[in-house]
C-alpha positions, 0 to 999 in steps of 0.5 A: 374474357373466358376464364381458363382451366387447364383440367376439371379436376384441378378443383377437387376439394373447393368447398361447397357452398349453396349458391357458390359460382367459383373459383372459391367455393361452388355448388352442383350447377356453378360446378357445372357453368364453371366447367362449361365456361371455361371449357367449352364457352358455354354459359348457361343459365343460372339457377339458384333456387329450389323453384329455379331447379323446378324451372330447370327440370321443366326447360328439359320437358318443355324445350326452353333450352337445347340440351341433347342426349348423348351417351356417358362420355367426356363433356356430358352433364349428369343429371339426377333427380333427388325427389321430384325435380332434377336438382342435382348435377355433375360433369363427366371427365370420361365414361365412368367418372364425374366431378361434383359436390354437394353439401355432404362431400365436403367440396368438390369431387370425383367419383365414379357416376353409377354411385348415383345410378338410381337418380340418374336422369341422363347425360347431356349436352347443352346446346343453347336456346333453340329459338334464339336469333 
């Protein structure tokens, strides 16, 4: 059974943990898997990690999964790379504004996306596995 979330933002203030999945404490990607569960009936894969945030940067180069590039808008994924690798993430709410957390926030958050406009790698959507039957 799909977990229901009236509002994204009902999660503000969950606390972060490395390797949280929700409902009581998530990091950046189980932020995300949780939203896209619960919101779109999306699973994606999971990623916990530092050598499976480099596999997630290459599915993007290599086409393992679908993920199409869409403007900023309500839905999309937010990607940003901090180093090498795509290894951070967040969910827009609108065109301006994600939800996210990471170990200095304290817990979930919103703020406005071009805050991390530097890092930015692009706004998606998740589309699947191309190849699967």
């Amino acid at each position: 059974m799909v977990p229901v979330m009236a509002d994204p933002a009902d999660l503000v203030g969950v606390p972060f943990v490395y390797g949280g999945r929700g409902p009581d404490s998530f990091d950046c990607y189980g932020l995300v898997m949780h939203i896209l569960k619960c919101q779109h009936s999306q699973d994606i894969p999971d990623f916990r990690s530092t050598s499976d945030r480099a596999s997630l940067a290459a599915s993007f180069a290599n086409g393992v999964q679908a993920w199409q590039e869409v403007p900023p808008a309500a839905g999309a994924v937010v990607l940003f790379r901090i180093g090498r690798y795509i290894s951070h993430c967040g969910y827009m709410l609108d065109s301006m504004r994600m939800i996210h957390t990471w170990e200095d926030s304290g817990g979930v958050v919103i703020e406005r996306a071009d805050t991390w406009k530097r890092r930015t790698v692009g706004f998606y959507r998740y589309l699947g596995y191309p190849n699967a039957n």
